[in-house]
N, C-alpha and C positions, 0 to 999 in steps of 0.2 A: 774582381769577380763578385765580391759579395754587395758592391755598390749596387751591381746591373741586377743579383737577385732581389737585394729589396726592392730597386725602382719597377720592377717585373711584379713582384708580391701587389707592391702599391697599385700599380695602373690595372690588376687585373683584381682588387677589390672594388677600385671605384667604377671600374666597367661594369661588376657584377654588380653593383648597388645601385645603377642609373640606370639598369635594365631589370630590374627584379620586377617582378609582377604587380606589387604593389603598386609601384611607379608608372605601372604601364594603364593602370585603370580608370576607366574614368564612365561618367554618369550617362546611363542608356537614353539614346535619342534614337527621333522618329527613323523607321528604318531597319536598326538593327538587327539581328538575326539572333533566335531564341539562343545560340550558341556561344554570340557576341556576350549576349546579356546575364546568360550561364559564366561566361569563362572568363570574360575581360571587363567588365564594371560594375561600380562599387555597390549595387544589388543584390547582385550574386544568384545565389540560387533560393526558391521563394519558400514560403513554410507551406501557405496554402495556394492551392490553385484551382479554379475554375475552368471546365472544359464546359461547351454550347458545341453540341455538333449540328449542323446542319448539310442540306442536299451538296450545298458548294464548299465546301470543307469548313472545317472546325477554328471556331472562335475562342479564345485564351485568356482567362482573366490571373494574372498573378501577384497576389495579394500580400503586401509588402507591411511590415509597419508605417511607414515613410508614405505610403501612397500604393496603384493600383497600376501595373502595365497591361494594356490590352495590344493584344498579339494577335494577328491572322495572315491566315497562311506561314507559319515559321518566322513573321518578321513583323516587328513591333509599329504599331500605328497611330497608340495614343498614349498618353501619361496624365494620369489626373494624381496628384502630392497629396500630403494631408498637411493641410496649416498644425505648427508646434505648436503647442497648450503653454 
């Protein structure tokens, strides 16, 4: 009995650590949804942001150290980086 709870302990740590959030994230591309780029990659959430409203809805500038995502309509459309010093 105590073999089966450790091999239970073991399979359900390394389940939880191949699925931890960390693991799951990864770097926003074209398309993504401002939600996407809020909750699942390595961006995260921005410090500053730029809104442009216009007649046809609202333009998104979010200003990263690393670089600048531009967003419209809720879903990302360009990515300009900053080269490292």
């Amino acid at each position: 009995m105590k073999k089966i709870l450790v091999l239970f302990i073991i399979f359900n740590f390394f389940s939880c650590s191949l699925n931890s959030p960390l693991s799951l994230k990864k770097a926003p591309v074209i398309g993504d949804t401002t939600d996407t780029i809020l909750n699942h990659s390595t961006w995260g959430k921005t410090k500053n942001k730029k809104i442009i409203v216009r007649s046809n809805g609202n333009d998104e500038e979010w200003i990263y150290e690393k670089g600048i995502l531009y967003i419209k309509g809720g879903e990302l459309t360009s990515i300009q980086e900053f080269n490292e010093k």
